[in-house]
Rosetta silent file (secondary structure, phi, psi, omega in degrees, C-alpha in Angstrom):
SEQUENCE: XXXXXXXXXXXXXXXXXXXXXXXXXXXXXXXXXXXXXXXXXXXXXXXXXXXXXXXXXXXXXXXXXXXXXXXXXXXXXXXXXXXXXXXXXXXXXXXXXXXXXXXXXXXXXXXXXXXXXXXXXXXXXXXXXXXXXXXXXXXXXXXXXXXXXXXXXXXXXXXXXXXXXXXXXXXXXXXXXXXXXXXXXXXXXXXXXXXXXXXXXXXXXXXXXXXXXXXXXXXXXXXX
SCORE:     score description
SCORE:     0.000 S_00000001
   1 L     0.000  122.587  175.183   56.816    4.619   39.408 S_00000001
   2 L   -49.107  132.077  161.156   53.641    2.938   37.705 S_00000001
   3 L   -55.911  160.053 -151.492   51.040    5.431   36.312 S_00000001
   4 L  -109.809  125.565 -178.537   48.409    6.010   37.952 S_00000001
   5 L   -94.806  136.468  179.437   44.731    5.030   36.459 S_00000001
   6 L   -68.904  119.153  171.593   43.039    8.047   35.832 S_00000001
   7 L   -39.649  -37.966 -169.648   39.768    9.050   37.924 S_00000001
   8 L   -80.798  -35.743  179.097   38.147   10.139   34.553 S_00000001
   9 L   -76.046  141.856  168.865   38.379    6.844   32.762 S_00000001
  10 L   -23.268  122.607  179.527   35.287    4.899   31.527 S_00000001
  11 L   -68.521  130.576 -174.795   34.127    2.211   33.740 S_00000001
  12 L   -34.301  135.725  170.388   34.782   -1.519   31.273 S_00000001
  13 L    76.108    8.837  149.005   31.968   -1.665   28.910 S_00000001
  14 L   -32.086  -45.677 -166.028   30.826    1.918   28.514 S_00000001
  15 L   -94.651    8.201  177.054   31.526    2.173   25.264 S_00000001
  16 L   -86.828  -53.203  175.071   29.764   -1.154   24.465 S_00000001
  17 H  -100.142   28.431  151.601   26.853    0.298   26.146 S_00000001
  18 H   -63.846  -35.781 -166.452   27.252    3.745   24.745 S_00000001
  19 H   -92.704  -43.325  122.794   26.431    1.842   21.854 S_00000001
  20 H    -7.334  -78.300  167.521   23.909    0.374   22.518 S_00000001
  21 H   -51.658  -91.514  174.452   22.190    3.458   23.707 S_00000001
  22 L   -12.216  -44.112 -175.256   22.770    4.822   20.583 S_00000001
  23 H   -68.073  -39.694  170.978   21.517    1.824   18.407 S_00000001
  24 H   -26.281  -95.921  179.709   18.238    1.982   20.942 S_00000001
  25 H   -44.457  -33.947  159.653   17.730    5.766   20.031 S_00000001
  26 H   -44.867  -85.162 -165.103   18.116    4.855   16.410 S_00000001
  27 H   -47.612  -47.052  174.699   15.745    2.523   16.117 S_00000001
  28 H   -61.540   -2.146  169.344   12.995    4.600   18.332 S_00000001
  29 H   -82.282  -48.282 -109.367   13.612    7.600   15.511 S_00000001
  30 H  -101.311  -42.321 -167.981   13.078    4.798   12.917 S_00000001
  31 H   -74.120  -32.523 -177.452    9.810    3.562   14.453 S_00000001
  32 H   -54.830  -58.901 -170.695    8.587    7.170   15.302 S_00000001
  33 H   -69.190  -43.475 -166.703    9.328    8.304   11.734 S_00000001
  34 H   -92.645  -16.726 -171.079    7.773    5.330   10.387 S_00000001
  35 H   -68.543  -49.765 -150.418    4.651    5.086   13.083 S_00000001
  36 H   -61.566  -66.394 -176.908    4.333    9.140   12.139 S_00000001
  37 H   -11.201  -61.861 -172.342    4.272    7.868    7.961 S_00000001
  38 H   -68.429  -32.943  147.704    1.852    5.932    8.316 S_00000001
  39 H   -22.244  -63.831 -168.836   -0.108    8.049   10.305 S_00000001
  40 H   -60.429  -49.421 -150.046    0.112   10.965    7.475 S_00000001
  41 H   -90.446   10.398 -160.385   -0.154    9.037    4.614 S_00000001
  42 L  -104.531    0.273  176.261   -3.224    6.858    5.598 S_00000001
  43 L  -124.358   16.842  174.138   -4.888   10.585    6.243 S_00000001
  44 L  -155.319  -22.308 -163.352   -3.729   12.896    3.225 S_00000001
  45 L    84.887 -151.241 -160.115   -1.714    9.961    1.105 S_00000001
  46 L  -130.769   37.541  136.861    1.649    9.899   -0.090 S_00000001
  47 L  -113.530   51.530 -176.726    2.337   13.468   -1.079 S_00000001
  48 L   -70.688  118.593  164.403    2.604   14.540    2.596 S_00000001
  49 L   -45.649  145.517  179.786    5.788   16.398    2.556 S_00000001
  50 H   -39.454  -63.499 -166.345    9.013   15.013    4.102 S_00000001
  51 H   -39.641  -62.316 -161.721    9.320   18.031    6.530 S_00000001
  52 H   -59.412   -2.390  155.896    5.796   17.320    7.729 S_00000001
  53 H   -88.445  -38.921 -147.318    6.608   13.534    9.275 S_00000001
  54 H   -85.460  -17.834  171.895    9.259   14.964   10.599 S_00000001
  55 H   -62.808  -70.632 -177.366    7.271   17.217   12.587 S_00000001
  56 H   -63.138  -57.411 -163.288    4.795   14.395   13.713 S_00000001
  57 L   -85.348   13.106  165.356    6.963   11.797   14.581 S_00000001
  58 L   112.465   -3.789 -161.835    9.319   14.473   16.744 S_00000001
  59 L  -153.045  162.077 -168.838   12.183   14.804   15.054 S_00000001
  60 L  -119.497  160.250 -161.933   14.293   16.491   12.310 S_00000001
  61 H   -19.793  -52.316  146.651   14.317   16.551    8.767 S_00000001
  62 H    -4.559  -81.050 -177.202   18.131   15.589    9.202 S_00000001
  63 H   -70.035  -16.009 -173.243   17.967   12.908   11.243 S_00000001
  64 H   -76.782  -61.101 -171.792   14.486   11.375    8.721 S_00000001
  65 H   -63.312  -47.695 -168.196   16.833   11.054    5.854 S_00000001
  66 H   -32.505  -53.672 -169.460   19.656    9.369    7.732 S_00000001
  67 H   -70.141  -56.694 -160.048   16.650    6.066    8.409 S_00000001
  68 L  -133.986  112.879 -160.120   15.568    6.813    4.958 S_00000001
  69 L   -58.588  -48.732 -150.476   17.764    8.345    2.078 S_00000001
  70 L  -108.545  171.382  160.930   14.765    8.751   -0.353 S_00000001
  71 H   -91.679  -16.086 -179.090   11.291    9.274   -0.344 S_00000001
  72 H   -88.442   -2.625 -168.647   10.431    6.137   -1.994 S_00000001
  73 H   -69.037  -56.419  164.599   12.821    4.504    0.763 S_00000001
  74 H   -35.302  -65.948 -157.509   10.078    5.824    3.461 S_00000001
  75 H   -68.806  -47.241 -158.461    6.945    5.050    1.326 S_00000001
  76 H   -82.471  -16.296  174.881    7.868    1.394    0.679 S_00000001
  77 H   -65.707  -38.556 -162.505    9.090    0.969    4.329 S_00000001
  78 H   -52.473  -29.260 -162.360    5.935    2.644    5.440 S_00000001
  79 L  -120.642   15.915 -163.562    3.774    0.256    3.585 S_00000001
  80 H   -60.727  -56.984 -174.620    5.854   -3.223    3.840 S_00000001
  81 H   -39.281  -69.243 -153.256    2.921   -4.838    6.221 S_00000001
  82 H   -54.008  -30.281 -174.664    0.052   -3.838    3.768 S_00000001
  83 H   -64.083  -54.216  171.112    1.922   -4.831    0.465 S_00000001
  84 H   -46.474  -68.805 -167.918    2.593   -8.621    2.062 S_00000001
  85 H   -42.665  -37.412 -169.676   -1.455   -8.678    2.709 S_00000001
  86 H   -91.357    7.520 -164.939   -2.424   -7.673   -0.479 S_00000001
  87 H   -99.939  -81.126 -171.528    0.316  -10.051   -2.007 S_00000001
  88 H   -83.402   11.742  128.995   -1.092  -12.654   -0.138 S_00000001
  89 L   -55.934  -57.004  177.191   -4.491  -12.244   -1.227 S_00000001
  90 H   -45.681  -34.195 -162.099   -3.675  -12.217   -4.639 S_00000001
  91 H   -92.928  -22.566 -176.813   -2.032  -15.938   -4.442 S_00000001
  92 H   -55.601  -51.500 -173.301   -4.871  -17.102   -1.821 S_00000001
  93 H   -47.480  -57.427 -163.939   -7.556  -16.017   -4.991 S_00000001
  94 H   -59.587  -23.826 -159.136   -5.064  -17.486   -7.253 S_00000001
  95 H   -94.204  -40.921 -140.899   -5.341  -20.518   -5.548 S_00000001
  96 L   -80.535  161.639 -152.426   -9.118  -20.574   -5.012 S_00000001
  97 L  -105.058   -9.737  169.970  -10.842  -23.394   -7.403 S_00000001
  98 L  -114.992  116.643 -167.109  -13.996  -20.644   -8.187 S_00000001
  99 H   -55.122  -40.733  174.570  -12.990  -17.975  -10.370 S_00000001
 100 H   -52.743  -67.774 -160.242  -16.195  -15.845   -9.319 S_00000001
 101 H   -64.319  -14.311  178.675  -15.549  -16.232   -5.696 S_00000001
 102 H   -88.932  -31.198  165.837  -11.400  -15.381   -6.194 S_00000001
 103 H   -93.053  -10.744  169.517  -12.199  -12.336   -8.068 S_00000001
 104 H   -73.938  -45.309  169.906  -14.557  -11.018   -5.699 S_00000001
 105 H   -78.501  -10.573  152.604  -12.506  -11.359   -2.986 S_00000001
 106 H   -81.531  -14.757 -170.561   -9.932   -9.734   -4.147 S_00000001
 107 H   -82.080  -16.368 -156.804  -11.762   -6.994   -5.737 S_00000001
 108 L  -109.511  -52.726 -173.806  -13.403   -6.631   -2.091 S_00000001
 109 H   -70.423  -36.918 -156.118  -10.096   -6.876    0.073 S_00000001
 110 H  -102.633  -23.345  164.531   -8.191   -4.352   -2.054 S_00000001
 111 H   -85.784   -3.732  135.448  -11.085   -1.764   -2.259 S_00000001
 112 H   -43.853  -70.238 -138.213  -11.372   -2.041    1.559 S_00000001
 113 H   -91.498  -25.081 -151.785   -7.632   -1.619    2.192 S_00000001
 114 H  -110.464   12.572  162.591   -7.981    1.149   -0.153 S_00000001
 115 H   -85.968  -77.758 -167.312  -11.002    3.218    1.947 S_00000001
 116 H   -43.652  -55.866  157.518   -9.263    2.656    4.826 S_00000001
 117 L   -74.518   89.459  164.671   -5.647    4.113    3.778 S_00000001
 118 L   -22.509  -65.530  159.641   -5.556    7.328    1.485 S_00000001
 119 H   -45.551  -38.232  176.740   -1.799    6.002    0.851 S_00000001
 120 H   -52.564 -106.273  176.833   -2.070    2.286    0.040 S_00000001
 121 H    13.581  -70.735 -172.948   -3.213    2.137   -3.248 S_00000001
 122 H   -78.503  -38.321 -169.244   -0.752    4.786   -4.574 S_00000001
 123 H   -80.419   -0.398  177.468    1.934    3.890   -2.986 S_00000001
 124 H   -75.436  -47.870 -153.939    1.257    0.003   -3.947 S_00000001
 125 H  -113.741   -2.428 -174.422    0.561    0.620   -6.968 S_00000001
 126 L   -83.255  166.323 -167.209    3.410    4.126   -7.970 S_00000001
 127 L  -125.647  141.186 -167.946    6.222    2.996   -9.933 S_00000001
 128 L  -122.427  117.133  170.798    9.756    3.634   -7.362 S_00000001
 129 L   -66.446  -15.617 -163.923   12.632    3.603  -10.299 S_00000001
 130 L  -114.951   -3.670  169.450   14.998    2.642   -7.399 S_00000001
 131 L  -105.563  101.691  157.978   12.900    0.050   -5.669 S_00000001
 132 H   -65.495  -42.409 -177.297   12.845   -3.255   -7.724 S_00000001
 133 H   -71.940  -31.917 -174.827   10.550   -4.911   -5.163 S_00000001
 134 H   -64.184  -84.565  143.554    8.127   -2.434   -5.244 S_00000001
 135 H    15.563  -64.287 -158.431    8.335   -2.535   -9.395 S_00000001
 136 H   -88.742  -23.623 -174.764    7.984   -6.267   -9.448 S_00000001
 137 H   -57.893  -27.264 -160.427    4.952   -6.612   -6.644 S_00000001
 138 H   -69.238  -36.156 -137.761    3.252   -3.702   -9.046 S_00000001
 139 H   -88.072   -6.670 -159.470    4.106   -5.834  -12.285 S_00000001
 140 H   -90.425  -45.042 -164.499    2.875   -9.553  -10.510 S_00000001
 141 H   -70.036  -31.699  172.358   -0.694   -7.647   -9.420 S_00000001
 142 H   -58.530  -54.871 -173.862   -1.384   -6.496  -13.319 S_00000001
 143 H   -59.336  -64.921  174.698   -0.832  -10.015  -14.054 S_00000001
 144 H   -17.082  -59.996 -164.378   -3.025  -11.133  -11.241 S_00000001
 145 H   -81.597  -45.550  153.067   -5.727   -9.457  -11.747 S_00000001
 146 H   -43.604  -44.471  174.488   -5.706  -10.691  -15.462 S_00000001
 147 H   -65.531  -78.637  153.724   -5.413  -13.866  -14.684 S_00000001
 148 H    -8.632  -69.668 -165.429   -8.870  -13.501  -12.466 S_00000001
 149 H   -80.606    6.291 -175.822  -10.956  -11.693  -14.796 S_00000001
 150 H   -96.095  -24.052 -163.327   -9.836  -13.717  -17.600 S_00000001
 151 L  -101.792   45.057 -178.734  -10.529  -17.583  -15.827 S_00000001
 152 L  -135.816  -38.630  170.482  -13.723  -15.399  -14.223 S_00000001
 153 L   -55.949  -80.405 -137.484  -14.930  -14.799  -18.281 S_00000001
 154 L   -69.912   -7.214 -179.645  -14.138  -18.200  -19.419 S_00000001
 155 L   -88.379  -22.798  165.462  -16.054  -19.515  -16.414 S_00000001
 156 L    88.871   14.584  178.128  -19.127  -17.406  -17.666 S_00000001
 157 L   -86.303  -38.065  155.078  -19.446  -15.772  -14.121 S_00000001
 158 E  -101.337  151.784 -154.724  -18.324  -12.137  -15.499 S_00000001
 159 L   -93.528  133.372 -150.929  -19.988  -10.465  -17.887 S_00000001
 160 L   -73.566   27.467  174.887  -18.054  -11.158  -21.152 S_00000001
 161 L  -107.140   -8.934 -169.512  -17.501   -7.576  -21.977 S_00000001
 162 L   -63.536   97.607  170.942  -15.634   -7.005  -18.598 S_00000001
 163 L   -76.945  125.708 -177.048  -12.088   -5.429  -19.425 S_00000001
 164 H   -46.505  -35.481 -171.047   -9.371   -5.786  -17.045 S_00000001
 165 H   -78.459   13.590  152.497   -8.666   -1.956  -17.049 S_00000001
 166 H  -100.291    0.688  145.649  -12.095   -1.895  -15.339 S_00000001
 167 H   -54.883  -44.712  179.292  -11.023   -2.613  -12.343 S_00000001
 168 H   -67.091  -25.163 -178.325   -9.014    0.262  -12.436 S_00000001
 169 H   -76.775  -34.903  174.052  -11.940    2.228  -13.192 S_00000001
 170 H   -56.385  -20.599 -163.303  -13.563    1.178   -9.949 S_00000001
 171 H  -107.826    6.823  138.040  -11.217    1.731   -7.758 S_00000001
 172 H   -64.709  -63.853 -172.925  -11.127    5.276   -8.985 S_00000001
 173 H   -62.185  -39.991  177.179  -14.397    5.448   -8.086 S_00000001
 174 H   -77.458   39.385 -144.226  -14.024    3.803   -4.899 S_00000001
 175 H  -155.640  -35.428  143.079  -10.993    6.333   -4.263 S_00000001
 176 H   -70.889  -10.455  175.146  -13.479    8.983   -3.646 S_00000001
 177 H   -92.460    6.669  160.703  -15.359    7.775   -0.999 S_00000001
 178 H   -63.851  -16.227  158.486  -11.766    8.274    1.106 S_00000001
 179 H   -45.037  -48.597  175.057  -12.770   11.642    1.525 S_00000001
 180 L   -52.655 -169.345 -175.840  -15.217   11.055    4.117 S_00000001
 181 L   -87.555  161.339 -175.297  -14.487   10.225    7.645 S_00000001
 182 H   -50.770  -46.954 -172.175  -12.744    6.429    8.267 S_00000001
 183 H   -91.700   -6.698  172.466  -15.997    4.933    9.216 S_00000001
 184 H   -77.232  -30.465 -157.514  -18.327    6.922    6.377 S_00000001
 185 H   -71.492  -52.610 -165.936  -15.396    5.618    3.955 S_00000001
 186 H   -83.959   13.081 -160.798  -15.605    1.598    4.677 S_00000001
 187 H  -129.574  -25.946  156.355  -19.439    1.804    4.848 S_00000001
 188 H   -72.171  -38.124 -176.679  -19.569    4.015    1.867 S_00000001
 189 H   -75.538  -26.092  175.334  -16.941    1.609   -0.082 S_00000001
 190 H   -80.314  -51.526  150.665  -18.616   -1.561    1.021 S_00000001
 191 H   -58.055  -20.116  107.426  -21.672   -0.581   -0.539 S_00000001
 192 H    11.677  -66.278  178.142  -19.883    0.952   -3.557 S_00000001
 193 H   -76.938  -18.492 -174.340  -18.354   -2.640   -4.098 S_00000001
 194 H   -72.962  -34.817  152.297  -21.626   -4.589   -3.820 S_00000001
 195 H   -40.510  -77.033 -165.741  -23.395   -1.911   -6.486 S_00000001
 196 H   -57.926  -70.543 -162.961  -20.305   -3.237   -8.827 S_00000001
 197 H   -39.276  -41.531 -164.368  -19.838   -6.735   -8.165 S_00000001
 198 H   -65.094  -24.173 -155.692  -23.635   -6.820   -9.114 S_00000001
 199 H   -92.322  -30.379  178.712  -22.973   -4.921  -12.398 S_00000001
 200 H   -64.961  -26.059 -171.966  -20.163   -7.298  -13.147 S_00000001
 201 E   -58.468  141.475 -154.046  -22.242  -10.620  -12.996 S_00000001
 202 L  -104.527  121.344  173.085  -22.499  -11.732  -16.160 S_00000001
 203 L  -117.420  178.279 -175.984  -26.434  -12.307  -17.082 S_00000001
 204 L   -78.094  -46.995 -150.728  -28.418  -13.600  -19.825 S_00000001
 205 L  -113.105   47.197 -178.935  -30.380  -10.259  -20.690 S_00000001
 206 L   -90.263  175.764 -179.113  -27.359   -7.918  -20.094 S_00000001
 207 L  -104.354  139.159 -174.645  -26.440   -4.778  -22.268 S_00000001
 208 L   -62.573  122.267  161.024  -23.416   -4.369  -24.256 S_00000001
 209 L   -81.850  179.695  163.040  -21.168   -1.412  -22.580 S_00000001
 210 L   -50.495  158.366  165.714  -19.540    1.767  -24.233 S_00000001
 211 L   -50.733  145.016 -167.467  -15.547    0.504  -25.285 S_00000001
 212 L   -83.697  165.255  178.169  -13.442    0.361  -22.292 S_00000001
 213 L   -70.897   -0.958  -82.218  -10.978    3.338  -21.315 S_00000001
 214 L   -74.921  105.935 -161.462   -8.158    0.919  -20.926 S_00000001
 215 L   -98.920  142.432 -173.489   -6.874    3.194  -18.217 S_00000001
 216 L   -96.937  176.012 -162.604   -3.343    1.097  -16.580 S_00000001
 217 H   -84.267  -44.651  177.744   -3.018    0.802  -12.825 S_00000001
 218 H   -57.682   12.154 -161.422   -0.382    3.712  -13.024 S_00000001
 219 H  -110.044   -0.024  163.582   -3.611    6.299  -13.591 S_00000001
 220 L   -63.893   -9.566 -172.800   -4.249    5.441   -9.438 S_00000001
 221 L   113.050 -163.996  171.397   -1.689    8.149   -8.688 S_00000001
 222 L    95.245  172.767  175.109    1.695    7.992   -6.955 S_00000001
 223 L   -49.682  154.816  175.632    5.047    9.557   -7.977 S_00000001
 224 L   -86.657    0.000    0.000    6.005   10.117  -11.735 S_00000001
């Protein structure tokens, strides 16, 4: 006598769309976890504890690392958009045929980006031993930014005393006015850069500064 098909078995394709569901719920932890990141780190920066995204976006610690093994896995996912922008500034500048006007705007775009987000900066700029992309975006923007102030000198448009690790000192400075509230921050930082840019302009009767600190890009913060 032929067996009998069982009342209890899966109707064809459950387990296709079992599977589904599952990938579905994956991906909404991955955005949640990554929505909640961004969230944290653009309001305390990016030594927000694991546990505490895990909280915000909803879900647990457990389930955070599975989407992201590491913490630098998280940070560099977290910050993938902002890194392309700030990338592609750098080559737009690189590009631009006035050396003044290419260093301004970047010096302008990246101290913006870096009032708005508490996180950008350091995590742009943190050295990830296990992230090579991160590593090489950090090691193309030192060169960048040389490559500005140096064709920004020889163009006689920065004041010839201007050391590349003075950038870094600005953006220390402009790294405190992230304290404030989001809209005290870009309206404190936009005046902030316009005070500098002014100081940088290379003039006829300027004054010789003290020696520079020549402080490296790693003195922005971020993981050791």
């Amino acid at each position: 006598m032929p067996a009998q098909p069982s009342h209890n078995a899966p109707p064809p394709g459950s387990d296709a769309l079992r599977a589904d569901a599952l990938r579905a719920d994956a991906r909404e932890n991955r955005d949640r976890i990554l929505r909640a990141a961004r969230e944290a780190y653009a309001l305390h920066g990016i030594d927000v504890p694991i546990s505490a995204i895990a909280r915000r976006a909803g879900v647990g610690v457990a389930t955070l690392y599975r989407r992201f093994p590491t913490r630098a896995s998280l940070i560099t996912e977290a910050f993938t958009e902002q890194l392309a922008e700030c990338a592609g500034v750098l080559d737009e500048a690189l590009e631009e045929p006035d050396p003044w006007r290419a260093f301004c705007r970047v010096f302008t775009k990246v101290c913006a980006m870096q009032a708005a987000d508490r996180g950008f900066t350091h995590a742009f700029l943190a050295r990830f031993p296990d992230e090579p992309s991160y590593a090489g975006e950090r090691d193309r923007a030192e060169e960048g930014l040389a490559l500005l102030v140096r064709r920004a000198k020889e163009a006689g448009a920065l004041r010839p005393d201007f050391d590349v690790s003075d950038v870094v000192l600005a953006l220390l400075a402009n790294n405190g006015v992230a304290n404030s509230t989001q809209a005290e921050s870009a309206a404190a930082s936009r005046r902030l850069v316009g005070y500098l840019l002014e100081s940088f302009r290379a003039r006829p009767d300027i004054k010789q500064l003290p020696p520079p600190a020549r402080l490296g890009l790693d003195r922005l913060g971020g993981p050791e």
